[in-house]
N, C-alpha and C positions, 0 to 999 in steps of 0.2 A: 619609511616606506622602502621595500625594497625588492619588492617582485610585484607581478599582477597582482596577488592575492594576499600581500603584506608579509609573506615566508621569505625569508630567505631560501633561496634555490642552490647557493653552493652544496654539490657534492649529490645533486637530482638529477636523472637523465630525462630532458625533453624530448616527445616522441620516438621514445627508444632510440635515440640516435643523437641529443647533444647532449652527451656529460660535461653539467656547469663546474669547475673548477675555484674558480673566486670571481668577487665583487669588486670590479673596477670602479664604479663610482655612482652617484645616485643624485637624481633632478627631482623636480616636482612633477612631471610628469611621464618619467622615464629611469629606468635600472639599466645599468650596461654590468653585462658579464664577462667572462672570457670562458672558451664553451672550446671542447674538442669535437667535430664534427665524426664519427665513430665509422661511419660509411667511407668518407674520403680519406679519413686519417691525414684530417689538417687541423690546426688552429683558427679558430671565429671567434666572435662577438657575436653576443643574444644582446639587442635592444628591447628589454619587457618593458610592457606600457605599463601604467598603472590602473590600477583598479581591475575587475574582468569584464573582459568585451562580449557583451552578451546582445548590444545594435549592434542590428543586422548593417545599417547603414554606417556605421563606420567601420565596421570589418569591410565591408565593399571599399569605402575611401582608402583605405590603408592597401588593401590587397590591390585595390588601381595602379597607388602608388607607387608600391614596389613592384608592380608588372612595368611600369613604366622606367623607376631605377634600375633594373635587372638590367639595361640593356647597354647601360653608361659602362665601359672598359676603356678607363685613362688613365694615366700616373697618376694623374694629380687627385682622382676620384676614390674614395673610398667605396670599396663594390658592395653590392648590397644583393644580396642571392634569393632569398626569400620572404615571406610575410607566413607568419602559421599560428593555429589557435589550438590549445590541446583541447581535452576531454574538459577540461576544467575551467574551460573561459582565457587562462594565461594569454594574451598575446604576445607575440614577439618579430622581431626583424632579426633578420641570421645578415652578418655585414663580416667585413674582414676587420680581422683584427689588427687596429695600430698602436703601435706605441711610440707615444709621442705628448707634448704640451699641443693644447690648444690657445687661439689667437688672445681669447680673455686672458688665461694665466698668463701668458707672456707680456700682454697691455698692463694685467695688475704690477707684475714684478718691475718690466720696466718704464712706465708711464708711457713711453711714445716710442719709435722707432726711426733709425736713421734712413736717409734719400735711398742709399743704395739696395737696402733689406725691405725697405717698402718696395721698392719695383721689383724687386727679385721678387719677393710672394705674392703681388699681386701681377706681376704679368703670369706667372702659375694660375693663379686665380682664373685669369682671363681666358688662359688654355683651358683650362675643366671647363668654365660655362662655354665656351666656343663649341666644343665635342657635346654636353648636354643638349646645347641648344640645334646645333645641327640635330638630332636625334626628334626635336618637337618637345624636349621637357623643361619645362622652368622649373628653378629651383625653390621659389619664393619665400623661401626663410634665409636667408647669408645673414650672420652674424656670429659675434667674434666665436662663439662656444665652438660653434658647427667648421671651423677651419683647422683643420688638425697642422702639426707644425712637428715634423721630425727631423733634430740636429744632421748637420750636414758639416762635410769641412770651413774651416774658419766660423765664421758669426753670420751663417747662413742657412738656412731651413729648404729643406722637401717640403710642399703645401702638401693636403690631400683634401679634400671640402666632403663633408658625411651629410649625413641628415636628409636624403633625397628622398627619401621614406613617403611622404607627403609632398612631395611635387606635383605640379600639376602641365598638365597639356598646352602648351600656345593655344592664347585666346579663350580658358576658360575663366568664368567668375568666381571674383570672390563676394558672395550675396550679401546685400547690406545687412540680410538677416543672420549672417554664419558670423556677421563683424560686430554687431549688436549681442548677440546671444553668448553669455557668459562662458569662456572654456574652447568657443569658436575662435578665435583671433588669432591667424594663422599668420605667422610673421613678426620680428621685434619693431614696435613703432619707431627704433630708435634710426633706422634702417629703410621704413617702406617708402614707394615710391607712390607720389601721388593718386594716382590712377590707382594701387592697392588699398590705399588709405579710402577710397570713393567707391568704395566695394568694382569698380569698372572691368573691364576685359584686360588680362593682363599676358603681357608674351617676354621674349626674353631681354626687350628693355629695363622691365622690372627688376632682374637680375644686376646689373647694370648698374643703375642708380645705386641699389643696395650695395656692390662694391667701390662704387667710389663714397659713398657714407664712410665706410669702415676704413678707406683708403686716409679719406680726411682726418680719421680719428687714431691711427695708427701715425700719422706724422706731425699731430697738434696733442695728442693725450687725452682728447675730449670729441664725442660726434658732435657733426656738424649743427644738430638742432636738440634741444634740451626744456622739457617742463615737467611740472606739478603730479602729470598725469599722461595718459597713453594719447588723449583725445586733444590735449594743448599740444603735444610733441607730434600728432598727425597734420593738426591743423598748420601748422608751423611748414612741414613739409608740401602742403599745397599753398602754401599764400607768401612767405616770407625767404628773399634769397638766400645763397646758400654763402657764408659768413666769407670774405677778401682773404685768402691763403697768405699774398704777400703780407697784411695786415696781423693776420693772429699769427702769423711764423713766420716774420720778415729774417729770420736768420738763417733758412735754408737756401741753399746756393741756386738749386733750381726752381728758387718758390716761383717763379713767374709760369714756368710752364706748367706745374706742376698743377698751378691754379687754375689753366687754362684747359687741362685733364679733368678739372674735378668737376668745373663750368659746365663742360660738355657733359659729364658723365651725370648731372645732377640738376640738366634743365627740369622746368615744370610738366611740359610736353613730352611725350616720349618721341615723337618726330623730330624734335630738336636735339634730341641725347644723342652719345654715338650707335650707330643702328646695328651696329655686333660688337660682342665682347674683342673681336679679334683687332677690331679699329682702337680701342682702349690700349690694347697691348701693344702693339703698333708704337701708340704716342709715346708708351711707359719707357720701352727698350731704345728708340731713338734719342729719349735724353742721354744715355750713355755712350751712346752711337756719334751723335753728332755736337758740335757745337751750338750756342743758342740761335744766333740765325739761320742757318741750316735749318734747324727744327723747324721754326717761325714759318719755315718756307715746304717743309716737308711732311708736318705735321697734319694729321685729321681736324684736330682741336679748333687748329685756326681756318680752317676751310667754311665756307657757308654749310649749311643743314642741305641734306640732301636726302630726299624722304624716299624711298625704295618700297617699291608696292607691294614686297614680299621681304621673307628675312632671312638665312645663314638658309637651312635646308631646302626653304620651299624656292631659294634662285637658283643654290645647284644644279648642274644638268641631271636628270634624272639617270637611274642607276638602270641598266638591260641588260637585263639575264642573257649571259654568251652565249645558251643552247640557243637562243631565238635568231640568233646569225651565227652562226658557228662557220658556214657552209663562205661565206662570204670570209671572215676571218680564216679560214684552212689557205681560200686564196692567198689572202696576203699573208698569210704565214710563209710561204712559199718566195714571195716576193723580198721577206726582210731574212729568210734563214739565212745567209750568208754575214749578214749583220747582227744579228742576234746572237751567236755560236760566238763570235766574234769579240761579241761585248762592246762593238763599235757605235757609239754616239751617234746622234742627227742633228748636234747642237751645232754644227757649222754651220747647217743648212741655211740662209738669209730668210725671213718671214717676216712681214708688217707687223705691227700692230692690230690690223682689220685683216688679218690671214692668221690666227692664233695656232702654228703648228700641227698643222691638221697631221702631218706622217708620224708627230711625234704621239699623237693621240693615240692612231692605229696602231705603232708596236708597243705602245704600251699595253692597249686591248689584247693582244696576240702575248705579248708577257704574262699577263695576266690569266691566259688559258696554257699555255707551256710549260709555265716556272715554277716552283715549289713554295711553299711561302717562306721568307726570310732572303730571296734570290738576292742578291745586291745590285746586281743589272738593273731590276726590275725598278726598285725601291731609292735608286739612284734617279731613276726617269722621271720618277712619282714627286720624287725633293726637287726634282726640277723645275716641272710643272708649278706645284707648289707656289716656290718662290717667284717664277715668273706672274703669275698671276698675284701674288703682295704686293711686285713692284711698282705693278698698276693699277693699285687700289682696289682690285676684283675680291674681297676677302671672302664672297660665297664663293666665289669658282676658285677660289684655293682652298679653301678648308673641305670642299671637295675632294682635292686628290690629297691634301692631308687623312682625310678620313680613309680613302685607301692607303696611306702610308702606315695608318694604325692598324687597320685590318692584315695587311702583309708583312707585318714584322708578329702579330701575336701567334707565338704558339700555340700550335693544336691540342684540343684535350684540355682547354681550361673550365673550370666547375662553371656550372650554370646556378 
């Protein structure tokens, strides 16, 4: 199988505008191409499904999908631009093209991976869903195929995570009818979290769980739960713990904390897991950071569960449109130009903790109607903010102004 409609497509132009070029490779339920985009005169990827899509209801699920990937722009994310059907039924995803091994070939070739390549690509990991998940999209398929892996200096990898094609919305279902119904099973059993396994509501804990499964199996050679079939290896996922790290990999230098990363990351409850990807990454990068007590004492992992009644986008403070006070901002434009022109800091200024830099909020506001994008000023303010809110645990009101830090360094004029 090798196109929607069994043809090979090398050397066809899809809707007059992607000449396929070659066949990069071929699934059971999907063709990847490498396709020149003819409009933009760039290099992509055609993901064709297989068979022609001639449900109307799954061309809607797909075209949701990809309205809702179109909006992901992160390093670590593979972009994914379109969903289109020709005259002929063909479906396809128009995605950027990488080149690179993904996380299976590299697990086939070298059975497991060391401490330090594990947290290098999964706190990557954890940056892509942090930015998805702010956004409102779960990803709810992560596994190993879907995690692209592009050589880097020394024995170290660029992540990129594809496959968002099929994502879905915080909080929608997966029907126990879409889980029963052959062809429906959206997600690797080897992988899902509970609550996906129980057809239930699912949001970006699900994500979550799913990475530290692959996290576990990337530093043991084997995922954490294994059987017969998809439905002993689901059940397994909701009823049976998740197997002692120090015990199956007593040789890893950090296996204590590492364990107590995968604990969290793979309770049964999703209230109990950690409540953003950015709390995972967190734990990952302080093992290198710190020594083992320190962690013990610094650590998400070891803290009680602490249920938060929203998640990554919906605590963020909400985003306002600057026309809507502009009039008010000219003021204080006024007030900080001599700082501003300047490039003069407010970080002297002393502030509580219960007073969170309210002047540094407003000239950043005022940067943010002044400055061009790529400002340094600006984006230096933003890394501030940032980290100051990591320090304390706040990881929705930092990935907040992380999310302005990504918006304010990307160049104008990128494809849609």
């Amino acid at each position: 199988m090798q196109s929607g409609n069994g043809a090979n497509l090398v050397g066809k132009t899809l809707d007059q505008r992607y000449q396929v070029q070659d066949l990069v490779g071929t699934g059971p339920s999907s063709s990847i191409y490498r396709a020149e985009d003819l409009t933009r005169k760039y290099g992509v990827a055609l993901k064709v499904l297989a068979g022609s899509v001639d449900d109307q209801k799954i061309r809607e699920r797909c075209k949701h999908g990809a309205e809702m990937a179109s909006s992901l722009a992160h390093p670590n994310i593979v972009r994914l631009y379109s969903f289109n059907v020709t005259d002929s039924d063909t479906a396809y995803f128009v995605i950027d093209y990488v080149q690179g091994e993904n996380l299976a070939e590299v697990l086939k070739e070298r059975k497991q991976l060391s401490e330090d390549l594990c947290i290098s690509i999964f706190g990557q990991v954890c940056d892509a869903l942090e930015h998805a998940h702010a956004k409102g999209v779960v990803h709810r398929n992560l596994k190993p195929s879907n995690i692209m892996l592009i050589s880097a200096p020394g024995d170290s990898y660029v992540v990129k995570i594809a496959d968002f094609g099929l994502a879905k919305a915080r909080g929608e279902k997966e029907t126990r009818q879409s889980l029963a119904k052959k062809g429906e099973l959206v997600g690797n059993p080897l992988y899902m979290s509970p609550e996906q396994c129980t057809g239930d509501k699912i949001d970006e804990r699900a994500d979550i769980y799913a990475a530290a499964c692959l996290l576990y199996e990337c530093l043991t050679g084997k995922p954490p739960f294994e059987g017969i079939n998809s439905f002993e290896i689901m059940n397994k996922h909701m009823s049976e713990p998740l197997p002692d790290l120090t015990v199956t990999a007593p040789h890893l230098a950090h296996a204590r904390q590492l364990n107590l990363i995968l604990k969290r990351g793979c309770e049964k409850k999703a209230e109990q897991r950690y409540q953003s990807a950015g709390e995972m990454s967190h734990d990952l990068n302080l093992i290198l950071e710190a020594p083992e007590a320190e962690w013990m004492e610094r650590s998400v992992a070891t803290r009680p569960p602490v249920v938060q009644k929203s998640h990554v986008s919906e605590t963020a403070a909400p985003i306002v449109k600057p026309e809507l006070f502009k009039p008010v901002l000219t003021a204080c434009a006024a007030a900080f130009v001599v700082l501003v022109v300047s490039g003069v800091a407010l970080v002297a200024i002393a502030l509580t903790d219960a007073d969170i830099k309210p002047l540094m909020k407003a000239k950043i506001a005022v940067q943010e109607m002044m400055f061009a994008p790529n400002d340094e000023r600006l984006i230096r303010n933003l890394n501030y903010m940032t980290d100051y809110y990591k320090s304390r645990g706040k990881y929705a009101d930092a990935w907040y102004y992380k999310e302005k830090v990504l918006r304010a360094v990307q160049p104008s004029g990128q494809p849609h």
